[in-house]
C-alpha positions in Angstrom: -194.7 -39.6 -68.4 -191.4 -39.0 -67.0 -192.6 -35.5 -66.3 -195.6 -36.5 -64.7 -193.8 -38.5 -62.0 -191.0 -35.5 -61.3 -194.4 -33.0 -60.7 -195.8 -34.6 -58.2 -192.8 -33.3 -55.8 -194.3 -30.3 -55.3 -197.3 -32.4 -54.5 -196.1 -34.5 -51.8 -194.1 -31.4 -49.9 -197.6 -30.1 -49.3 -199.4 -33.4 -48.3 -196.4 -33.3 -45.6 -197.3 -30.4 -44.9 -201.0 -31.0 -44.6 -200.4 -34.1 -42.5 -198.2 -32.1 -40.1 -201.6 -29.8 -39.7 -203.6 -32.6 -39.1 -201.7 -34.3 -36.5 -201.2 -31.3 -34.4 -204.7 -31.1 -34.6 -205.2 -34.5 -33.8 -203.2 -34.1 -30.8 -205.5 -30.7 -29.6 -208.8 -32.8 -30.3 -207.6 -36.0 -29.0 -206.5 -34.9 -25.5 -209.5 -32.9 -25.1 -206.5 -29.9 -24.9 -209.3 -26.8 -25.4 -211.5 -28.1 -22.5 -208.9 -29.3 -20.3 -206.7 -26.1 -20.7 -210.3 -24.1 -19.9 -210.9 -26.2 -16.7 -206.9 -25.4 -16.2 -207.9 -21.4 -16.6 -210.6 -21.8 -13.9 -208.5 -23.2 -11.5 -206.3 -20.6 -11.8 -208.5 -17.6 -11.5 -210.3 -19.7 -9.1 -207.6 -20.2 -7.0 -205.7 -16.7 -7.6 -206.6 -15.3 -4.6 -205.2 -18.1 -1.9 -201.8 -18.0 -3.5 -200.8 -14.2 -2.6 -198.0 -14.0 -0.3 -200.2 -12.3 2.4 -202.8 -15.1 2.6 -200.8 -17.8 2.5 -199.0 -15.9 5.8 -202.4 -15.7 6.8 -202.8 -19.7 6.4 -200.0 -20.6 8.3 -200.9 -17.9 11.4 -204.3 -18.9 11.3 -203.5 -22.9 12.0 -201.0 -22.0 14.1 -203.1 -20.1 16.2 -205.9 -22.9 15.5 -203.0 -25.5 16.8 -202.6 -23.9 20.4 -206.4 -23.8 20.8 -206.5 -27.3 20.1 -203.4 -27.6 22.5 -205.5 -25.8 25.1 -208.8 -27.6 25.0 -207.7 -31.4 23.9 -206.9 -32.2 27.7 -209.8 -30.0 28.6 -212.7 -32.0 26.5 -213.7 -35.9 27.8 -212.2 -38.5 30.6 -209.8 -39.9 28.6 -208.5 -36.3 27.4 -205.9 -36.7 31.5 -207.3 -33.4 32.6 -209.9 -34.2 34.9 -208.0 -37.4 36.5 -205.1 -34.7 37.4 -206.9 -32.7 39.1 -207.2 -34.5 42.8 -203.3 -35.1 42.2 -203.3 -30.7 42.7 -205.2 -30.6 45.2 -203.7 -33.3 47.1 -200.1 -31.3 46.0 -201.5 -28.4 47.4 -202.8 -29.8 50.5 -199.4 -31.7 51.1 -197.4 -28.4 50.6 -199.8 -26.2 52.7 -200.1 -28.6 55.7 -203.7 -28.8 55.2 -206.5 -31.1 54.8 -207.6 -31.8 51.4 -211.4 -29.9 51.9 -208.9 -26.6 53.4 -206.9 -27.5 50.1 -209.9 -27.3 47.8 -211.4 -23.9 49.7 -207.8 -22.0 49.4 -207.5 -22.9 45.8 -211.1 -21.8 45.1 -210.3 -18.6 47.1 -206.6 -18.0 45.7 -208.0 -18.5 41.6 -211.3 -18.4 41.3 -211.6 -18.7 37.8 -209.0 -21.6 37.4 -210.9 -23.2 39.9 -213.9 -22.9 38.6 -212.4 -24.5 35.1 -211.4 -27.3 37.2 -214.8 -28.2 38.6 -215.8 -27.7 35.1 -214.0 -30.9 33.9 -214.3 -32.7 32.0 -216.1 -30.6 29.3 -218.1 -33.5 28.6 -219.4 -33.5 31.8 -220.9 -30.0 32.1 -222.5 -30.9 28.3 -224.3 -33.8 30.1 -225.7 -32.1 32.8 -227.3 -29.4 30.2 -230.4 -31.2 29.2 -231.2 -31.9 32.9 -230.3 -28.1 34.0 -232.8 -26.8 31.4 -235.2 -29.1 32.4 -234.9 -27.8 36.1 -235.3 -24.4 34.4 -238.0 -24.9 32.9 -240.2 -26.5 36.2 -238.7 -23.8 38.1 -239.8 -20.8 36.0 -242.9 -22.5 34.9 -242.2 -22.3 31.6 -242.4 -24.5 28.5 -238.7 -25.5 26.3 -239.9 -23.0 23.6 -240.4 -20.1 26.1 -237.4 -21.1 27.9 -235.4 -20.9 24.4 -236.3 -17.7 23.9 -236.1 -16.5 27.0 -232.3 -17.4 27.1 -231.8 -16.5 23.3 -233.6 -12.7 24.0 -231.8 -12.1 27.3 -228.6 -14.6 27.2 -227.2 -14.8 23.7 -223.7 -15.5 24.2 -224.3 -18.2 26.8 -226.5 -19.7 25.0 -224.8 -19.6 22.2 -221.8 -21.7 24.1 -224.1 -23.9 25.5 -225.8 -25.1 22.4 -222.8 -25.7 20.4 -220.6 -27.4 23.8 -222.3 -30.8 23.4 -221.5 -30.8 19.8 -217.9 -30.0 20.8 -217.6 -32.8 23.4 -219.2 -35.4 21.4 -217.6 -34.9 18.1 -213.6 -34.0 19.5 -212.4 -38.1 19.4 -214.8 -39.0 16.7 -215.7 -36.3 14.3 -219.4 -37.0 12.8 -218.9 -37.2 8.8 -215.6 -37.4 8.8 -215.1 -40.8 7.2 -212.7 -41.1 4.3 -210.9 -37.8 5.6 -207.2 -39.3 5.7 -203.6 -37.7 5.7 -201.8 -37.2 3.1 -199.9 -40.4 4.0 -203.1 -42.3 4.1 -203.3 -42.2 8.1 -207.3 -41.6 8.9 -208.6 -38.5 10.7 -211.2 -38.9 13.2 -210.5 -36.9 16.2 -209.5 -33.1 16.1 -206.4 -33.2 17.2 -205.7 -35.4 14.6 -207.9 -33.0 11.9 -205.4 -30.1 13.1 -202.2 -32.2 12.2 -203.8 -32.8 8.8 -205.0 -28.8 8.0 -201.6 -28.3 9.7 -198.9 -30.3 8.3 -200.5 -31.4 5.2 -202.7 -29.2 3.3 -201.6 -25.9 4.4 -198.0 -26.6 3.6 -198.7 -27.6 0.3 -200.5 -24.7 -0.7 -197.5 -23.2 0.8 -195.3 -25.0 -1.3 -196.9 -24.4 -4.8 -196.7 -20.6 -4.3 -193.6 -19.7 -6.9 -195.2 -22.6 -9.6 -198.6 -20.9 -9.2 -197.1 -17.4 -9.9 -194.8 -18.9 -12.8 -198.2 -20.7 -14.7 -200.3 -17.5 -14.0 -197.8 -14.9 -14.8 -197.0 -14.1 -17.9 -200.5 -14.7 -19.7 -203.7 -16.9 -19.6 -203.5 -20.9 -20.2 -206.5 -21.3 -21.7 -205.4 -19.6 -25.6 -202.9 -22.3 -26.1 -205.0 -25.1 -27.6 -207.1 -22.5 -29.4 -204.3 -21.0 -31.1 -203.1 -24.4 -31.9 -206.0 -25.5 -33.1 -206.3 -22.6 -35.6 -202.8 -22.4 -36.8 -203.1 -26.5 -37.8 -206.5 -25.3 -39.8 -205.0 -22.7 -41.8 -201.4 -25.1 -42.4 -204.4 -27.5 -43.4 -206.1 -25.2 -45.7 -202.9 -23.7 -47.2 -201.8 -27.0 -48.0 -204.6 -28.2 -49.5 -205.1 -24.9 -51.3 -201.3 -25.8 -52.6 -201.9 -29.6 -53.5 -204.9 -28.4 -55.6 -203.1 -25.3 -57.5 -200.1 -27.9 -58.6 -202.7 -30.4 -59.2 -204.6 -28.1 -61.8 -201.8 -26.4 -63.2 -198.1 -25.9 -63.0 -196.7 -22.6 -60.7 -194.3 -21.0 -61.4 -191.0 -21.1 -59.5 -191.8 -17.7 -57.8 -195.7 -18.5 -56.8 -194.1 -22.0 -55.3 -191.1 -19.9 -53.5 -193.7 -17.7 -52.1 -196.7 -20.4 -51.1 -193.1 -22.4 -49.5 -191.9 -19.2 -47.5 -195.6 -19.2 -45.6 -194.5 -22.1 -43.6 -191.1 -21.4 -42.0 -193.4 -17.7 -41.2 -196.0 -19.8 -39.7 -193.1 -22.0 -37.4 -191.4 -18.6 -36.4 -194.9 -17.6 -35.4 -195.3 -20.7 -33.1 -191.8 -20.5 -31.6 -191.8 -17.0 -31.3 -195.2 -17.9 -28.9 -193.7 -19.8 -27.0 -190.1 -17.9 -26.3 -191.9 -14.8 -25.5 -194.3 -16.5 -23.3 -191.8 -18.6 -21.9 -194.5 -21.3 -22.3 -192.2 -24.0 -21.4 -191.3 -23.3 -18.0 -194.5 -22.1 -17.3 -196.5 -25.5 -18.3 -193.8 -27.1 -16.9 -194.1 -25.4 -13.2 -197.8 -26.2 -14.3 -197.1 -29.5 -13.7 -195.1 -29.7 -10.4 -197.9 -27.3 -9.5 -200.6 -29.9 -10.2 -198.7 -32.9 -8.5 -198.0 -31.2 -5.1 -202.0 -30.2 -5.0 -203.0 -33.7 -5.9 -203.5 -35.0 -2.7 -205.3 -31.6 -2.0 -207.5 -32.3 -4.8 -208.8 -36.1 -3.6 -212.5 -35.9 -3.5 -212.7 -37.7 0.0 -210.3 -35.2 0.9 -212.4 -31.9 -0.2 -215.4 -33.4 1.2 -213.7 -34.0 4.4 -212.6 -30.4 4.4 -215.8 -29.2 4.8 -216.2 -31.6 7.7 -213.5 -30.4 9.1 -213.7 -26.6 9.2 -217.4 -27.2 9.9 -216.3 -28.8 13.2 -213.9 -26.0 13.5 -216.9 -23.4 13.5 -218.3 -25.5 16.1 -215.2 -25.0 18.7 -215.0 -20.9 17.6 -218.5 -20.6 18.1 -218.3 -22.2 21.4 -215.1 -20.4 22.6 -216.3 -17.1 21.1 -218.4 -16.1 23.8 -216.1 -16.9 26.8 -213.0 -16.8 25.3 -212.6 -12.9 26.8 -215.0 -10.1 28.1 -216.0 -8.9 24.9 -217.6 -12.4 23.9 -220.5 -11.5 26.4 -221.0 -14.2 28.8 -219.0 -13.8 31.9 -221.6 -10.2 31.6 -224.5 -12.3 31.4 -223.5 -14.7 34.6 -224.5 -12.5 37.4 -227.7 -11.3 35.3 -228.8 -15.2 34.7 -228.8 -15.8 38.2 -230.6 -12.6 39.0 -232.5 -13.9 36.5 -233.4 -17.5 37.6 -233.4 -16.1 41.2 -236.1 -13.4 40.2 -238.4 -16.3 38.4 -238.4 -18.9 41.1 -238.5 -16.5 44.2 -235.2 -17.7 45.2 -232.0 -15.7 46.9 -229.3 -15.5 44.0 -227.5 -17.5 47.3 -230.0 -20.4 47.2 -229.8 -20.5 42.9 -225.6 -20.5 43.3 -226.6 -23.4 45.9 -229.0 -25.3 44.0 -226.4 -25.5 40.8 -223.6 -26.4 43.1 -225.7 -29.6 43.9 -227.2 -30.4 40.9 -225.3 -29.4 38.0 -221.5 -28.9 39.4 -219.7 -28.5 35.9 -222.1 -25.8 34.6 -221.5 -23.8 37.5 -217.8 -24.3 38.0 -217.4 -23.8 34.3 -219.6 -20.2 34.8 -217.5 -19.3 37.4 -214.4 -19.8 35.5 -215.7 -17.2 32.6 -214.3 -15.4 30.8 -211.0 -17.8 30.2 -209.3 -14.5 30.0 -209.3 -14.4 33.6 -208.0 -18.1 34.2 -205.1 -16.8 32.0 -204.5 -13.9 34.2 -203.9 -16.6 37.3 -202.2 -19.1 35.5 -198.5 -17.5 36.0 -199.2 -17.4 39.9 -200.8 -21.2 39.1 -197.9 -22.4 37.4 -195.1 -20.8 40.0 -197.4 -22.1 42.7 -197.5 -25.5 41.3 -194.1 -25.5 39.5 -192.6 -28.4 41.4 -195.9 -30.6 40.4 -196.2 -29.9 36.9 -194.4 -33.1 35.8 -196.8 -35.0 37.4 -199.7 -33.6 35.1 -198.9 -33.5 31.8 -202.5 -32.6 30.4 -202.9 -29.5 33.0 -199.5 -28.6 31.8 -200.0 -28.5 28.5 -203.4 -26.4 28.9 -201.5 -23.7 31.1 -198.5 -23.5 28.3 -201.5 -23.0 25.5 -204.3 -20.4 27.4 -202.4 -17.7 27.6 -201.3 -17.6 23.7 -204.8 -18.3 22.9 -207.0 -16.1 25.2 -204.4 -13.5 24.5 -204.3 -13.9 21.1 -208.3 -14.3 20.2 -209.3 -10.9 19.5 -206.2 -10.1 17.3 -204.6 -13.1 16.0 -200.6 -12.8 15.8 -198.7 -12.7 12.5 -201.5 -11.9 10.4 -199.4 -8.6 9.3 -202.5 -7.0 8.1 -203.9 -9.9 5.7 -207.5 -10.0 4.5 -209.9 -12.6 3.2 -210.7 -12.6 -0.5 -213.6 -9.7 0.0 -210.6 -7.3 1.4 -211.7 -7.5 5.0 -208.5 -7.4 7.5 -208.3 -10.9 9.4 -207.9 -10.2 12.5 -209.6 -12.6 15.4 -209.7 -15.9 15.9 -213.7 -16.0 14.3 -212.5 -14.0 11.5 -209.5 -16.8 10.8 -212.6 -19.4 11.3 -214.5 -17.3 8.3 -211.9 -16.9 6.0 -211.0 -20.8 6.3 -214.7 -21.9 5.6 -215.4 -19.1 3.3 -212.6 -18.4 1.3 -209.6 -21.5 1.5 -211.7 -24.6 1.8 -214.3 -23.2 -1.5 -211.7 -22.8 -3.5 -210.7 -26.7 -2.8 -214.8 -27.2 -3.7 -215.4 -25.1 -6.3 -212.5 -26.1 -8.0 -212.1 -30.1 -7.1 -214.1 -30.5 -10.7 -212.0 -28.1 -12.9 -208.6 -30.2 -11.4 -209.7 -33.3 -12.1 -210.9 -32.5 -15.7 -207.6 -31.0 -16.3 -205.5 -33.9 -15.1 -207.7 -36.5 -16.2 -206.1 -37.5 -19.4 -202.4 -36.6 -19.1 -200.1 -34.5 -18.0 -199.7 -30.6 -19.3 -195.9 -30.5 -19.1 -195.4 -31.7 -22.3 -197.8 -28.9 -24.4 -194.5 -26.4 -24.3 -192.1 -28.9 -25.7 -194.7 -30.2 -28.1 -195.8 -26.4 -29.4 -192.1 -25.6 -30.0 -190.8 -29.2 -31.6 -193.9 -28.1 -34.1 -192.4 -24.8 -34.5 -189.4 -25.9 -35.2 -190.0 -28.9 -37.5 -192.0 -26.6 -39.5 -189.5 -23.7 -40.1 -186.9 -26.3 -41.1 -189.3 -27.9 -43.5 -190.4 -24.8 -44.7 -186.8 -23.7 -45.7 -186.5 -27.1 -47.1 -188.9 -26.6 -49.0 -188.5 -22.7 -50.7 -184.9 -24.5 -51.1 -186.4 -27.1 -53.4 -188.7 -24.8 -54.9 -185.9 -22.5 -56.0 -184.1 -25.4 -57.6 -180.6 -27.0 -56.3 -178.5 -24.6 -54.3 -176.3 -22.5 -56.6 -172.4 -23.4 -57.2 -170.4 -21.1 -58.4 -173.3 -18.0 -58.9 -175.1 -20.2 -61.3 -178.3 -21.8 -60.3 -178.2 -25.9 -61.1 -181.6 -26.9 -62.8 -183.9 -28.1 -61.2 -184.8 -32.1 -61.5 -188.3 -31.3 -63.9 -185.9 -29.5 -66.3 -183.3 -32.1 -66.1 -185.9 -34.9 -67.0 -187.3 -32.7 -70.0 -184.1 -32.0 -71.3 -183.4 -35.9 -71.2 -187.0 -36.8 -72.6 -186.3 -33.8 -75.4 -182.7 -35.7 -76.4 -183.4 -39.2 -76.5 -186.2 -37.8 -78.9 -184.0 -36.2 -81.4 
């Protein structure tokens, strides 16, 4: 009976061994490791192509540039924006330096810069939008058409002022309250409603930590794919499991010898080398665990309000490009189409081009001033004569200031964006002008934050990942020291000496066999 008890050693090494199997696998199954460590995959490959050094450049030059047109246009855009409320202030500056009456003031500034002028009587932006409804309306009874003729008429032979026009209300309306924005809020929980304030957060906040997470990106994708590990796991705890059971039934239903248990215990310290060799050679710990710093700085990224508001956001963004586009510079089309409108308008109502000019100065002020200041590129052009003209005045209107500092940067740098350093979107295509910077924000960045949102939250739903390297090689180890434990008590006590001591079954038998005799 004796015998009986000192055999079941053997036994209980492998139902270690199997329970060492089956908690590893317990720990795969239980934290969901395989579906999690797939979502993790996806939001790697998903998200491969924002994290080359080019493209994040391209981030930071893009909002950048994005951050002066802002700069240009925020005093630009309603009544409270201080633009328009400066603007007597010049003229009476001018009239008070020239000598002149206020009216002579107004005529030599319209004659000196034309096109700054004109911007001027343009403001505020929200102005000229209001006076669009009423304008197409006088359109309309002076052609004789109906709204869908006129529509077309401008679409066919106007398309980049139309274009501006159509999106310019949108602009106005939306700049101190964004529509759909709700829930967007800065990384420090401060809301974001107008665009000024949707800038600061694209800005400051997300773009810099994309920015930030570049080197633990790179570490977690580098050396191999994420997705194996809980896999490979899983199947190296199945075949422990198996071996060992395989084990507990061969001792069960007969007696190996010392060689067969020697070999069945030198599987197990092969199958722990295995596991740590993984994770040496696939330096799996730093990687999971720049995994981890990677998934905390993108948290914030990762917020569904946040993602959704994204979309808002660029979405408003396309607005303002797609109302700058066209008179941003002269290749946008519609300072071309000006003189060709009137012509037109004059040709339909049997008008002079004179009266037409006439009849917008009366009734719709903005539109014209803001036609006469097209393209932008010119009001650059006069604003170092502006500014040296004005110089002594300029502390006295901030907002004006701050739109003369800004235009030339931006009307300069529309059609070839600075510091892009030959960076393309995620099809290849070279970023180059300020629509192109638009595209690749709302076609590549801000998907990537969408497509992905899901994959993030499934991967850092249940815990953290920075534990899996540290977990796969404590296994690893624990195993190849029980293994060797194990072929050590397979092979009998250690040997003292050059003689092998016998092993605790022979020691009992020899007892059982003396007390017998």
């Amino acid at each position: 009976m004796a015998g009986k008890v000192a055999d079941r050693s053997p036994i209980l090494q492998w139902v270690i061994v199997l329970g060492v199997g089956l908690l590893v696998a317990a720990v795969v199954l239980s934290l969901q490791l395989i579906p999690r460590l797939d979502a993790g995959q996806k939001v790697l490959d998903g998200a491969k192509p924002a994290f080359t050094t080019p493209r994040i450049g391209a981030d930071v030059a893009g909002i950048n540039f994005i951050s002066k047109d802002v700069n240009m246009a925020d005093p630009l855009m309603t009544p409270t924006s201080g633009a328009s409320e400066e603007v007597p202030a010049v003229i009476a500056y001018v009239a008070e330096t020239e000598h002149i009456s206020e009216a002579e003031a107004v005529a030599l500034v319209q004659k000196t810069f034309p096109h700054t002028f004109g911007l001027l009587e343009a403001l505020p932006l929200s102005a000229t939008a209001e006076e669009l409804p009423a304008l197409e309306e006088f359109l309309e009874e002076a052609l004789g058409v109906t709204p869908e003729q006129l529509t077309a008429a401008l679409k066919e032979n106007f398309p980049a002022i139309t274009q501006a026009i159509t999106n310019l209300p949108k602009v106005t309306e939306g700049w101190e309250d964004i529509p759909g924005i709700e829930g967007l809020t800065r990384f420090d929980g401060t809301p974001v409603k107008t665009v000024p304030q949707l800038r600061d957060y694209f800005k400051d906040d997300l773009i810099p930590a994309v920015g930030a997470q570049q080197s633990n990106f790179e570490s977690l994708d580098g050396t191999s794919q994420v997705n194996w590990i809980a896999p490979v796991l899983l199947i190296i705890a199945g075949i422990v499991v198996l071996f060992a059971a395989a084990m507990i039934a061969r001792n069960l239903w007969g007696s190996p010898s010392r060689g067969e248990r020697i070999a069945a215990a030198s599987v197990v310290p092969g199958v722990g080398v295995i596991v740590v060799g993984l994770v040496l050679a696939l330096a799996l710990i730093p990687r999971v665990n720049h995994g981890q710093k990677l998934l905390d700085g993108l948290e914030p990224a990762f917020a569904a309000q946040r993602v959704e508001g994204d979309r808002t956001g660029i979405d408003m963004v396309s607005t303002i490009v797609n109302t700058e586009d066209p008179i941003m510079t002269p290749q946008g089309g519609a300072a071309a189409e000006v003189p060709k409108l009137i012509a037109f308008v004059a040709e339909g109502t049997g008008l002079s081009e004179a009266e037409v000019v006439a009849a917008l100065q009366k009734n719709f002020p903005h539109v014209l001033g803001l036609l006469q200041a097209l393209p932008l590129s010119a009001v650059s052009a006069e604003l170092p004569e502006v500014e040296e003209f004005l110089k002594p005045a300029l502390g006295a209107v901030p907002a004006l200031a701050q739109t003369i500092e800004n235009a030339p940067a931006v009307t300069g740098g529309w059609n070839e964006v600075p510091d892009m350093n030959g960076a393309t979107n995620f099809a290849g295509t070279p970023i180059k002008t300020a629509p192109d910077v638009r595209d690749y924000f709302s076609q590549d960045v801000v998907p990537v934050l969408e497509n992905q949102q899901g994959n993030y939250e499934e991967l850092t739903g249940i815990s953290t990942i920075g534990f899996i390297g540290w977990l796969v090689l404590a296994v690893g180890i624990i195993v190849i020291a029980y293994g060797v434990l194990m072929i050590v008590l397979a092979a009998g006590w250690l040997q003292r000496g050059g003689a092998a001591r016998p092993s605790i079954a022979s020691q009992t038998r020899d007892g059982v066999q003396g007390m017998s005799m």
